[in-house]
GUDREN-956701 format. One record per residue (C-alpha): residue number from 1; x, y, z. Coordinates in pm, 1 decimal, padded with zeros to 6 digits, always signed. Layout:
N
[NUM [X Y Z]]
...
//
This chain:
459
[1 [+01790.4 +00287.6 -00131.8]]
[2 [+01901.8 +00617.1 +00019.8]]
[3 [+02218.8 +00834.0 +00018.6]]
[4 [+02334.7 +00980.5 +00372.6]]
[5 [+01998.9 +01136.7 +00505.6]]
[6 [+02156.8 +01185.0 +00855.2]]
[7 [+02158.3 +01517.6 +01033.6]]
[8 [+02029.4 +01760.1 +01226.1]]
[9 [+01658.7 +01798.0 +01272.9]]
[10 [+01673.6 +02191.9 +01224.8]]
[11 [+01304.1 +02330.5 +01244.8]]
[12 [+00956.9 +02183.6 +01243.2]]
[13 [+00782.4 +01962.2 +00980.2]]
[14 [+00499.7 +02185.9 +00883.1]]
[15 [+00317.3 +01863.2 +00741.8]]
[16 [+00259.8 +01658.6 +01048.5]]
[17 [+00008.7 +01701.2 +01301.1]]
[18 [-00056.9 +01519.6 +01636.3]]
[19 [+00214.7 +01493.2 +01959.0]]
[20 [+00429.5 +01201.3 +02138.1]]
[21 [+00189.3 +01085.2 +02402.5]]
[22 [+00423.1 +01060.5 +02720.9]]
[23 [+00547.8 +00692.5 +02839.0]]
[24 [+00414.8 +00605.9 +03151.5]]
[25 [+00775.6 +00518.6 +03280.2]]
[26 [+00886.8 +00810.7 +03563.1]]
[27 [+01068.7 +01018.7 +03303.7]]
[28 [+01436.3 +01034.5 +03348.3]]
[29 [+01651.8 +01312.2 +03323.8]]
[30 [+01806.5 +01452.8 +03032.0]]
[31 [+02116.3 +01702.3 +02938.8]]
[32 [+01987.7 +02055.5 +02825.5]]
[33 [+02075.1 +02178.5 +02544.2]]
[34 [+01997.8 +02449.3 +02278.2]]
[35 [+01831.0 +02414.4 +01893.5]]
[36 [+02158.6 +02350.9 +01663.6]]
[37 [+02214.2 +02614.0 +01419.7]]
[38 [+02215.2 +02509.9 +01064.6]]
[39 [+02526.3 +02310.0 +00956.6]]
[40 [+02687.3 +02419.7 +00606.4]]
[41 [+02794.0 +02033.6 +00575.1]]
[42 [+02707.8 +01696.2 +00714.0]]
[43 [+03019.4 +01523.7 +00912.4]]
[44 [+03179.7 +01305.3 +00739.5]]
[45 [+03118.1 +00934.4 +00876.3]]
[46 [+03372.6 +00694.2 +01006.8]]
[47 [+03465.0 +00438.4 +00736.8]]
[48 [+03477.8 +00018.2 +00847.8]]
[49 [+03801.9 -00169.8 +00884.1]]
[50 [+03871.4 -00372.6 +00584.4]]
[51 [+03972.8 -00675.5 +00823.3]]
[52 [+03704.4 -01000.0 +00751.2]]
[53 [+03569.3 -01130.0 +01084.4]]
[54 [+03697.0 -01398.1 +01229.0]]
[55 [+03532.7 -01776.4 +01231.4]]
[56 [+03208.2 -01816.5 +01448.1]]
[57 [+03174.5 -01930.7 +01764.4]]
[58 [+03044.0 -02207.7 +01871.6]]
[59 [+02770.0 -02099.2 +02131.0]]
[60 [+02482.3 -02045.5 +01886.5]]
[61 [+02237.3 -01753.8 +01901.9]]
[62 [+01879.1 -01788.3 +02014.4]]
[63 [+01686.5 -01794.7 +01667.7]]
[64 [+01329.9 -01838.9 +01559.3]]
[65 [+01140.3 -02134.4 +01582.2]]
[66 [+01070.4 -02298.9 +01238.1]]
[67 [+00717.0 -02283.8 +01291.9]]
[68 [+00532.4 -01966.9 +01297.2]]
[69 [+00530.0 -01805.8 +01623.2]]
[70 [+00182.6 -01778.4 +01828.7]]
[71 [-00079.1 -01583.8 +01726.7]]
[72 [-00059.9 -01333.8 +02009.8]]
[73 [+00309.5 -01328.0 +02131.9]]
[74 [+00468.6 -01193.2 +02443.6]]
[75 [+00720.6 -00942.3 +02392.8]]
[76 [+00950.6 -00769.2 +02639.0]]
[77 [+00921.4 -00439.9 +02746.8]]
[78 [+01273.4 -00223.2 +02870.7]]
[79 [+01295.8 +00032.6 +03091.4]]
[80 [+01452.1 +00393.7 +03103.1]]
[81 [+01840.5 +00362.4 +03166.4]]
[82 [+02033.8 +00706.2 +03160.4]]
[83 [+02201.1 +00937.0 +02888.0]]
[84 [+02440.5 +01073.7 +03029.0]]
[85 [+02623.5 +00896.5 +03026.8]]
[86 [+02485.4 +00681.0 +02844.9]]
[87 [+02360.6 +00317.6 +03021.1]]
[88 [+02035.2 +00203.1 +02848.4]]
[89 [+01850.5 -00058.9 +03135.0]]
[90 [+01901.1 -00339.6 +02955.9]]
[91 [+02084.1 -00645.3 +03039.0]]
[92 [+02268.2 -00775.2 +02759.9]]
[93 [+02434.0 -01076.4 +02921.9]]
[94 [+02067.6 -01217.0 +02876.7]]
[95 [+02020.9 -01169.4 +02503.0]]
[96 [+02182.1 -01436.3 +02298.3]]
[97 [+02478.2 -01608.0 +02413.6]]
[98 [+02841.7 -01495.8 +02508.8]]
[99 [+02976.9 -01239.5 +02277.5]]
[100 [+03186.5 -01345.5 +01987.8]]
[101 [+03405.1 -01015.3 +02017.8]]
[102 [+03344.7 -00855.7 +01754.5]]
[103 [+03042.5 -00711.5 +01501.3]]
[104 [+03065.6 -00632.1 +01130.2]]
[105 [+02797.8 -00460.1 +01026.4]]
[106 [+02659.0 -00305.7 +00661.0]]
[107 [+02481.6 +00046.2 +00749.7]]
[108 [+02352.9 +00355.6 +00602.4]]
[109 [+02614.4 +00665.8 +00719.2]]
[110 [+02454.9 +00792.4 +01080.7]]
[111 [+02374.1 +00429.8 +01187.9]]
[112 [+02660.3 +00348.4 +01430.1]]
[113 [+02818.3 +00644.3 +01529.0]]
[114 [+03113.9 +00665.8 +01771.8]]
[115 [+03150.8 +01002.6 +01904.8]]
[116 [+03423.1 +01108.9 +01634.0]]
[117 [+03211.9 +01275.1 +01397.2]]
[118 [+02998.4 +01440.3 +01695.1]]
[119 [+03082.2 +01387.5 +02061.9]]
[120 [+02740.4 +01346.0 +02198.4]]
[121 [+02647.7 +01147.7 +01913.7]]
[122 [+02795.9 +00759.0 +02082.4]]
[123 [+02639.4 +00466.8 +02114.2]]
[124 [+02920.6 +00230.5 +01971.3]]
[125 [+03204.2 +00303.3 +02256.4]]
[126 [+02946.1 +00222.8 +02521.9]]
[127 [+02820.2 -00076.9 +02348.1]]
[128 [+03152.7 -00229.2 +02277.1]]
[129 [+03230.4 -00147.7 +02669.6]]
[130 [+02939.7 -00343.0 +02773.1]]
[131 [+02953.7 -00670.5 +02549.6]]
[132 [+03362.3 -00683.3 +02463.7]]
[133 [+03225.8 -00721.0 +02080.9]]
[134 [+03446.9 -00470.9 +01892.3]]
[135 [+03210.3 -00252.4 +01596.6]]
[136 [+03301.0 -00208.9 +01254.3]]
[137 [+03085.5 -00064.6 +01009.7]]
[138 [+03082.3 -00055.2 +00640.8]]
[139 [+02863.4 +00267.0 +00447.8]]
[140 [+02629.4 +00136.2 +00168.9]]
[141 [+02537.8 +00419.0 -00014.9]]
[142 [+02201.9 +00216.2 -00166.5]]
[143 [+02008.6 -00074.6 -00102.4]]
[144 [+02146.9 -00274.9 -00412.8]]
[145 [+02539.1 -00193.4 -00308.9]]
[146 [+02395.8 -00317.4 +00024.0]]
[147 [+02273.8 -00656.0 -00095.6]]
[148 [+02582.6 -00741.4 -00259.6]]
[149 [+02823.9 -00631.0 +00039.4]]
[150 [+02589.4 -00913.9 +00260.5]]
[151 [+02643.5 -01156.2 -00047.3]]
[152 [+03042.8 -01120.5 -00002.4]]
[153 [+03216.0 -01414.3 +00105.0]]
[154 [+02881.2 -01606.9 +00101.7]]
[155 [+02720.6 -01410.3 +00299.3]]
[156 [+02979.3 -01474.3 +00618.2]]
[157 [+03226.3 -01081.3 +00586.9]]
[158 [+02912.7 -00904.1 +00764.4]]
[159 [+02700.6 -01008.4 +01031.6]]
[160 [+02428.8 -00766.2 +00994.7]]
[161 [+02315.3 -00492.0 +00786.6]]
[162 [+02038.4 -00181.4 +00838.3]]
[163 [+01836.2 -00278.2 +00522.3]]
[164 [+01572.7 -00068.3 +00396.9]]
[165 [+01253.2 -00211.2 +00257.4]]
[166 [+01353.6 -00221.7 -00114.0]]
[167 [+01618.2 -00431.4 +00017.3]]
[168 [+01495.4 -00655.3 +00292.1]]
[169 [+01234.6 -00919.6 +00092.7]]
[170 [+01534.7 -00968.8 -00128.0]]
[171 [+01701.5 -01085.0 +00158.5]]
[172 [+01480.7 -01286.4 +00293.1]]
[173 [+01370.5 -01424.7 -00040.8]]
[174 [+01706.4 -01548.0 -00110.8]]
[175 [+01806.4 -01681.9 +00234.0]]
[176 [+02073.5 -01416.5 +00331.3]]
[177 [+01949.7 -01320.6 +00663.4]]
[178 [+01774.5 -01529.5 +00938.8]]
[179 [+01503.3 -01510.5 +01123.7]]
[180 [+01506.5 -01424.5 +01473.4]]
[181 [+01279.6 -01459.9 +01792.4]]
[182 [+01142.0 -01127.7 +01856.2]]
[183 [+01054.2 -01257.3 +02226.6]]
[184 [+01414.0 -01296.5 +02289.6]]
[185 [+01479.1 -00931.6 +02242.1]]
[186 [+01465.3 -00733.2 +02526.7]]
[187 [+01245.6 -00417.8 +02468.7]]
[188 [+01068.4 -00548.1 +02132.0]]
[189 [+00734.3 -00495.5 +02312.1]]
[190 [+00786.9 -00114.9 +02326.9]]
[191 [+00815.2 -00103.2 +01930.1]]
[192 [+00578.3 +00093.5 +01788.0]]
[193 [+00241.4 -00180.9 +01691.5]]
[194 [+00241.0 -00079.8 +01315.6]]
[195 [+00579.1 -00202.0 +01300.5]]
[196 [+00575.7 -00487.9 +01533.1]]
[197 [+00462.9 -00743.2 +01250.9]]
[198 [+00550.6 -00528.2 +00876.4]]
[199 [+00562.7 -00680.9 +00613.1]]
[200 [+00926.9 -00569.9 +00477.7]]
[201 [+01118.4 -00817.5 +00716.6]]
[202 [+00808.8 -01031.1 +00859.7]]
[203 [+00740.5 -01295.9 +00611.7]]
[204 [+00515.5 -01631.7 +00678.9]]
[205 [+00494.1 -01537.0 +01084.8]]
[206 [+00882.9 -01502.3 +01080.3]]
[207 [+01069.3 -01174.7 +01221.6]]
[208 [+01342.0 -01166.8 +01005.4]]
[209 [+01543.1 -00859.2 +01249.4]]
[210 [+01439.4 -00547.8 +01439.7]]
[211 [+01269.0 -00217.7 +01334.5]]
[212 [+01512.1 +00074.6 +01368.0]]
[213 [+01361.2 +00437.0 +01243.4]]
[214 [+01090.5 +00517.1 +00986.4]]
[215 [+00981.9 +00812.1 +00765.7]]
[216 [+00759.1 +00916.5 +00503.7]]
[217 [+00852.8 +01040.4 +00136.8]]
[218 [+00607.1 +01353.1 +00145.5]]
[219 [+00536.0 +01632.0 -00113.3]]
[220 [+00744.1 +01973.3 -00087.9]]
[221 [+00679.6 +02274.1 -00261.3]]
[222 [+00783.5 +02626.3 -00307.0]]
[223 [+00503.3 +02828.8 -00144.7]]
[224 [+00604.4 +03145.9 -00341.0]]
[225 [+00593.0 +02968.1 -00683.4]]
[226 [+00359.5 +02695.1 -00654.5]]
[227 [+00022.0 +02824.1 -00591.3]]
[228 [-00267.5 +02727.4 -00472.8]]
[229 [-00091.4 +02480.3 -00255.2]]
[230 [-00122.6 +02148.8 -00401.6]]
[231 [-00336.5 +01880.8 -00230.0]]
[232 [-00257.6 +01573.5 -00470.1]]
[233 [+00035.7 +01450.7 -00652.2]]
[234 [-00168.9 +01571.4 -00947.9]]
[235 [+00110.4 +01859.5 -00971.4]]
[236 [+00364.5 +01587.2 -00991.5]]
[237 [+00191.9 +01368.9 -01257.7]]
[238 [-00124.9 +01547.9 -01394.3]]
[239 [-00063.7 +01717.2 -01782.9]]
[240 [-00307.6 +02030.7 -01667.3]]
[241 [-00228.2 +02084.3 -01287.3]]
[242 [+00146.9 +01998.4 -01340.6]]
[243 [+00188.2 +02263.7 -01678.0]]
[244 [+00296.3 +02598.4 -01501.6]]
[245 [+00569.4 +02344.4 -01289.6]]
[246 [+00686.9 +02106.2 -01575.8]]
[247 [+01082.7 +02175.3 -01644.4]]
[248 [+01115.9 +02194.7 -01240.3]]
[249 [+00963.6 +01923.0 -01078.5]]
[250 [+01175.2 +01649.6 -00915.3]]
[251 [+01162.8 +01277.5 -00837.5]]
[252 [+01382.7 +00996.3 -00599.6]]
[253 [+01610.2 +00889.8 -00867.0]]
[254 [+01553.1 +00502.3 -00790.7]]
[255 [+01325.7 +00223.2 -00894.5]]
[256 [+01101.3 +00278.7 -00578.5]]
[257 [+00983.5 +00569.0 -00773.4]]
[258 [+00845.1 +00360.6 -00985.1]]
[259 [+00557.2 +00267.5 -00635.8]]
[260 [+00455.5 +00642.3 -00609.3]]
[261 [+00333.7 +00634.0 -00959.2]]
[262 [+00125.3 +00311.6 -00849.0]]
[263 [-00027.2 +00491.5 -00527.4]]
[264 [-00096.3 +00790.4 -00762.0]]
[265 [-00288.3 +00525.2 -00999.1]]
[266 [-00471.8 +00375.0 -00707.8]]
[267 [-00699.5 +00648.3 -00660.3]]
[268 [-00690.8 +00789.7 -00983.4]]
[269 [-00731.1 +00487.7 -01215.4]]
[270 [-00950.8 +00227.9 -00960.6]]
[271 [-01024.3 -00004.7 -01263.5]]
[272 [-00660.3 -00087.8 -01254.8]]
[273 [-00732.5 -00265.8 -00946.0]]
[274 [-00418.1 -00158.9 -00724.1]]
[275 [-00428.6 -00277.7 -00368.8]]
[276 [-00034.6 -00256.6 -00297.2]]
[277 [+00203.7 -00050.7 -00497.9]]
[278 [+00474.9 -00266.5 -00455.0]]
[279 [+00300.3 -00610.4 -00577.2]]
[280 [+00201.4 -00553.2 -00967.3]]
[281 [+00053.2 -00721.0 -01197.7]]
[282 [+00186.1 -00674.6 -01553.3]]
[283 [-00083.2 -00438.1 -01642.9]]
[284 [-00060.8 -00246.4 -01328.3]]
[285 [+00315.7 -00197.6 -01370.3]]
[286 [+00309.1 -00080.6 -01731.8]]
[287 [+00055.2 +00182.7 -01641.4]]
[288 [+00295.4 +00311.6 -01370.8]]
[289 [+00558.0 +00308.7 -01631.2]]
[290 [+00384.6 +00449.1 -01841.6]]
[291 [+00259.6 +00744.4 -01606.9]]
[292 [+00672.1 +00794.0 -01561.1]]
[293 [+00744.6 +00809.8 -01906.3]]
[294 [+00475.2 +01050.9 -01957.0]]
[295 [+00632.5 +01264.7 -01656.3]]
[296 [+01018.0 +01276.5 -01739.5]]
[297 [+00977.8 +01554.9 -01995.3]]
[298 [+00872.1 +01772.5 -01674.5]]
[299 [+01139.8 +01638.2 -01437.5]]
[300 [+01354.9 +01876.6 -01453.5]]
[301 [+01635.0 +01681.3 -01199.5]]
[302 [+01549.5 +01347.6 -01018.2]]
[303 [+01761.9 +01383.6 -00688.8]]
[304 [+01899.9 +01094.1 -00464.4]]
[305 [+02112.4 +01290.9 -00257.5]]
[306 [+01958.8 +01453.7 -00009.7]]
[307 [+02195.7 +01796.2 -00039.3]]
[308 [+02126.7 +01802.6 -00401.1]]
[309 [+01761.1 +01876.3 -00351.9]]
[310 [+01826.6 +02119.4 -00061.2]]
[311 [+02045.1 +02299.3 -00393.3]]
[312 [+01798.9 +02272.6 -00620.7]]
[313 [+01518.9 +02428.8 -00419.7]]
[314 [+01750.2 +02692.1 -00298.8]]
[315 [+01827.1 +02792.4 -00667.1]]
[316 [+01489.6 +02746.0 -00778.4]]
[317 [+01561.9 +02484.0 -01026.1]]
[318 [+01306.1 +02251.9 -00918.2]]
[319 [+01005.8 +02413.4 -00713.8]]
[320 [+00788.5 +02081.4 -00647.9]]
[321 [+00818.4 +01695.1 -00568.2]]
[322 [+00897.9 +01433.5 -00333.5]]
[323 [+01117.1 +01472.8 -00068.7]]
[324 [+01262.0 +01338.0 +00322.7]]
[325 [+01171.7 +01526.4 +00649.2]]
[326 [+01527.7 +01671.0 +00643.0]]
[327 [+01545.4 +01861.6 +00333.6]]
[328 [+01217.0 +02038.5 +00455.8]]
[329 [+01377.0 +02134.9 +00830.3]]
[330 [+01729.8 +02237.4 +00630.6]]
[331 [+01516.3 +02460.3 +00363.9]]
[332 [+01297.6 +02592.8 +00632.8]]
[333 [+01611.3 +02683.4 +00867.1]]
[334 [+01787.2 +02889.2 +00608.8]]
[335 [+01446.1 +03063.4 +00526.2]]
[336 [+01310.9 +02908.5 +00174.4]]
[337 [+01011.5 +02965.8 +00124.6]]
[338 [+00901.9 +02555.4 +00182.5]]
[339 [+00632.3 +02361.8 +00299.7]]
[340 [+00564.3 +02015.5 +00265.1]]
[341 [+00192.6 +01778.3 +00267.8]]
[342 [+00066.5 +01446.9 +00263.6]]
[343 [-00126.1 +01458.6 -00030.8]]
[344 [-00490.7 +01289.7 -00054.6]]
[345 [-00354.9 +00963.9 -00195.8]]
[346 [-00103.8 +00927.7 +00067.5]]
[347 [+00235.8 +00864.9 +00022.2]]
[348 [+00564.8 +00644.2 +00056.5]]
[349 [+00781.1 +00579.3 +00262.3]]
[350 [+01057.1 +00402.9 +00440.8]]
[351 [+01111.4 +00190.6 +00726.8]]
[352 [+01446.7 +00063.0 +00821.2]]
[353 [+01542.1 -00292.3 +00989.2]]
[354 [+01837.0 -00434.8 +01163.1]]
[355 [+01889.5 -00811.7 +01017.5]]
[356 [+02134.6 -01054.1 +01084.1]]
[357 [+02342.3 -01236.8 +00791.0]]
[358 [+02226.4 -01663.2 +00781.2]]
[359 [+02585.3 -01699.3 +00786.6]]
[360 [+02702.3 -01460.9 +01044.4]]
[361 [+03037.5 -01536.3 +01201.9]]
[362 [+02941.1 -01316.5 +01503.7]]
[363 [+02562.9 -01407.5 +01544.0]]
[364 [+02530.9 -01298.2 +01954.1]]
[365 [+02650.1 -00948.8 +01898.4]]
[366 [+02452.3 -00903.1 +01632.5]]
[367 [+02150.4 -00975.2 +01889.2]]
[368 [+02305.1 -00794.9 +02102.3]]
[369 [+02338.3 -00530.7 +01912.1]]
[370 [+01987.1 -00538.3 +01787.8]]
[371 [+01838.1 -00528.1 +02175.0]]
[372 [+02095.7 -00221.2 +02233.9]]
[373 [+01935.8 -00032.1 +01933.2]]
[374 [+01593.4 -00067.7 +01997.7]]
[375 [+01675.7 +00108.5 +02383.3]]
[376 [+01480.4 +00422.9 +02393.6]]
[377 [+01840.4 +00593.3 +02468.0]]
[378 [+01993.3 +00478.9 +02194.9]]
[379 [+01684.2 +00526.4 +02020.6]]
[380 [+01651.0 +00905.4 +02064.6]]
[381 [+02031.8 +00928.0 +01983.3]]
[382 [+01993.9 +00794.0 +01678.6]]
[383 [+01685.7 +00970.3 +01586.0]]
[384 [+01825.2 +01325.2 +01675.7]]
[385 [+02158.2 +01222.0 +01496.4]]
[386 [+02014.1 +01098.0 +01182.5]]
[387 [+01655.8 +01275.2 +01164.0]]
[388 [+01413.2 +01015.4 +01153.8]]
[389 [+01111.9 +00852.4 +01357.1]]
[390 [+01241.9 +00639.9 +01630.9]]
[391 [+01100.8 +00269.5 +01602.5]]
[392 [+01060.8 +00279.2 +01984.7]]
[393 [+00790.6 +00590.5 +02094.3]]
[394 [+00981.8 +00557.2 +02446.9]]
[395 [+01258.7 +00768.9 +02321.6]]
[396 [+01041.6 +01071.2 +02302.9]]
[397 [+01091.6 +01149.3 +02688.2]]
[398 [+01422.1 +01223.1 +02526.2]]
[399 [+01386.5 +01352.7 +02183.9]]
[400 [+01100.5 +01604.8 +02280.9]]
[401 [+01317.5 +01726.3 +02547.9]]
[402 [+01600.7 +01779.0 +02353.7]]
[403 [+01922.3 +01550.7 +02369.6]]
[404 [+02192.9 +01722.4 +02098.9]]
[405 [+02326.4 +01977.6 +01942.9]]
[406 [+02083.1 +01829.0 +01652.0]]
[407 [+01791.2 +01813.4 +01897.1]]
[408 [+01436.0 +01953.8 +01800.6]]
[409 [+01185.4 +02058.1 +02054.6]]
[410 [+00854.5 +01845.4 +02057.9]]
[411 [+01056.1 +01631.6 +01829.9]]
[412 [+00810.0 +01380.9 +01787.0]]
[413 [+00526.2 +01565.5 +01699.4]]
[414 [+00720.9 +01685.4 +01432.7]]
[415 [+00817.1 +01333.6 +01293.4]]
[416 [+00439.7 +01219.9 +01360.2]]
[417 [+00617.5 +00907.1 +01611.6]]
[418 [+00272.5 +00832.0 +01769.7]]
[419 [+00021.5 +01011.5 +01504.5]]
[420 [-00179.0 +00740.8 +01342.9]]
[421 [-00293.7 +01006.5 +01096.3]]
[422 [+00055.8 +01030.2 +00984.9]]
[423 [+00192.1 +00715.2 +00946.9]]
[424 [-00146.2 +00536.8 +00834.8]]
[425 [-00104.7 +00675.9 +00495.8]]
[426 [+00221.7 +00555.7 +00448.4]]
[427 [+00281.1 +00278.9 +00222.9]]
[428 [+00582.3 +00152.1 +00343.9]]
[429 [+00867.5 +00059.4 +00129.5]]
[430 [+00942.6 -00327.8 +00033.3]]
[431 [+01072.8 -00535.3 -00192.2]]
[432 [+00899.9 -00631.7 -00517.4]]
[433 [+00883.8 -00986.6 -00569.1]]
[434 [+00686.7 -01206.2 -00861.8]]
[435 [+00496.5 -01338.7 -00536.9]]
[436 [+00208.9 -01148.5 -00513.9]]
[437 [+00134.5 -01292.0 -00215.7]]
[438 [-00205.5 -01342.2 -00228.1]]
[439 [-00407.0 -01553.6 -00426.7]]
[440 [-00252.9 -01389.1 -00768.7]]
[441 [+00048.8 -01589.3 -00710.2]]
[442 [+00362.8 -01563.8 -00904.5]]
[443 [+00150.8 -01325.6 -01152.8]]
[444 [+00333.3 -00946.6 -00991.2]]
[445 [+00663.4 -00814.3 -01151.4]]
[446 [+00984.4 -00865.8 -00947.9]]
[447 [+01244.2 -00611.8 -00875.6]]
[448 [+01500.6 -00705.4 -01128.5]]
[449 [+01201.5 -00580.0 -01408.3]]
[450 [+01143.3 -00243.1 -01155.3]]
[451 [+01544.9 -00206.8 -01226.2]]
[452 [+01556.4 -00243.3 -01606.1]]
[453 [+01203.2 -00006.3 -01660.5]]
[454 [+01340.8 +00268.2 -01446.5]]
[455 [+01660.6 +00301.5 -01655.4]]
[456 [+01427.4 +00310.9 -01929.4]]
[457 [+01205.3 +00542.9 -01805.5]]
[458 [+01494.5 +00795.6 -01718.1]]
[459 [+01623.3 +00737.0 -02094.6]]
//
């Protein structure tokens, strides 16, 4: 549920510690090239053809199993290609059957990039030259437009869509996407382990798609206003150590929100009994609401683009609350006095998944399509582009060395790719669903409730 958070990565995240450990692939070559400087606007991104697809073929894809797969599968591991030009080693005439022709795809703006916006920025061109299966992509601005562009037509306009977690169990849930065999992808075996079997698009054993880039929703501050230098969210929901910030805190203007109130409750209110922020009892939830409620008075803006809160810290408007890797790196680069943590109670966060639509009328590019993306080639192009974690650690070779004109040196120590310390205290974005799933049953509060409360909440 995220507005365009594509862009250069322009400095180093101050709150992540740890570096990429090196594959053990001979490392290819990459093209040299300097830190960008800082761009005074993001491109704007290429816009999908309003054409529907045409009627499926009849070769059928390979698809999961209706059981649920073995208990320690065998995945594929792929192999450095070259990126310049750009030929990831991986043989696509293997994965799925003969291409369709063609690929309609649902994706957040940075996601399938064609050279136009930024030359060295391609992976569609080469993709469509390698499978014949022409790319057109449609921008959801949120999750929730998202789900209803994969609804259209009954679910057969799109193919495939880059969902986020607040987006994916709805999916699944409601039988709009379908599960696929992770063994069948070439390369799934180099995805990073803590995302090999998530729980925002692997449900009852079944992979419902492919992991494409994660990050975590930290806590910035203004280091010459907010001081001491906060180690808890307390300065984002405590009455005493939020007073000298209330009127200019800020918030994610979504529903989601509504989980980092939970993982502040966690630790601070243990007889609530929260294990998951995202699966809520009634009591649980109305506490986090309540927390909110209690809050808004200090929020002085809730943000959900990305360039808004870049503004606001700039002007001074707001001086402390959550926030994306980016913002930091684009605050940092024009000198604002920034830093960012990952406060004692941990924090959220969001991991993004390439699924395929249950009725897709193109279902062998899409898996296609899903083994080119997890490539560590297109990986680190993506990653640079767009400034997130890659899903596959391989692509550091690349992104530490710098790729782009949006490269980063030591990129993934930055974005804490292989840092256990980092990533282990995020609580990953998903879908809340009435299934608790766990012994509470159909006793936690579903995402349509999330919804209603948080336009409550804002008032």
């Amino acid at each position: 549920m995220r507005s365009h958070r594509f862009a250069a990565a322009l400095g180093a995240v101050a709150i992540i510690a740890g570096a990429c450990s090196g594959a053990s692939t001979p490392a290819p070559s990459v093209a040299a090239s300097t830190a960008p400087s800082v761009a005074a606007s993001t491109p704007a991104p290429s816009v999908a053809a309003s054409t529907a697809p045409s009627a499926a073929a009849s070769v059928a894809p390979s698809v999961a199993p209706s059981s649920a797969p073995s208990a320690a599968p065998s995945y594929s591991t792929g192999a450095y290609g070259t990126m310049t030009p750009l030929k990831p080693a991986v043989d696509l005439a293997a994965v799925g059957g003969p291409g369709e022709g063609a690929l309609n795809l649902i994706i957040w703006a940075g996601y399938a990039e064609d050279g136009s916006n930024v030359k060295e920025y391609d992976w569609v061109k080469p993709f469509e030259a390698e499978t014949g299966c022409t790319v057109q992509s449609k921008i959801g601005n949120t999750s929730d437009e998202m789900v209803t562009l994969l609804r259209q037509g009954g679910g057969s306009v799109y193919d495939g869509v880059s969902a986020s977690g607040d987006a994916s169990n709805r999916l699944i849930a409601n039988g709009d996407v379908a599960a696929i065999d992770p063994a069948s992808i070439t390369g799934f075996g180099d995805v990073a382990p803590f995302l090999q079997d998530a729980p925002h698009y692997v449900v009852d054993g079944k992979h419902y798609g492919v992991p494409h880039g994660w990050g975590g929703n930290s806590l910035m501050y203004r280091t010459d206003i907010v001081t001491p230098a906060p180690t808890s969210w307390n300065v984002a929901f405590d009455p005493a150590a939020s007073q000298p910030y209330q009127g200019k805190i800020t918030a994610y203007d979504s529903p989601i929100y509504i989980a980092d109130a939970a993982l502040y409750l966690k630790t601070h209110s243990p007889e609530l009994g929260i294990t998951d922020p995202y699966e809520l009892t009634q009591p649980q939830f109305d506490a986090a609401v309540a927390l909110l409620k209690a809050q808004r008075p200090w929020v002085g803006k809730y943000w959900a683009l990305y360039s808004d809160e870049i503004d606001n810290f700039k002007s001074g408007a707001t001086v402390v609350g959550t926030t994306w890797p980016y913002q930091v790196n684009a605050l940092k680069a024009e000198a604002v006095k920034v830093e960012a943590i990952v406060p004692t109670e941990g924090m959220t966060g969001w991991a993004d998944t390439w699924m395929m639509s249950s009725k897709a009328q193109h279902p062998n590019c899409m898996l296609k399509w899903m083994a080119w993306m997890l490539t560590p080639e297109v990986q680190a192009q993506v990653a640079e582009y767009f400034g997130e974690a890659p899903a596959n650690p391989k692509a550091c070779t690349y992104l530490d060395a710098v790729y782009g004109s949006y490269g980063l040196k030591d990129f993934c120590t930055a974005y804490g790719v292989t840092d256990p310390s980092f990533y282990n205290q995020i609580a990953f974005w998903k879908t809340p669903l009435a299934d608790c799933g766990d012994a509470r049953g159909q006793t936690c509060v579903d995402y349509s409730i999330w919804s209603q409360k948080w336009t409550e909440i804002k008032g």
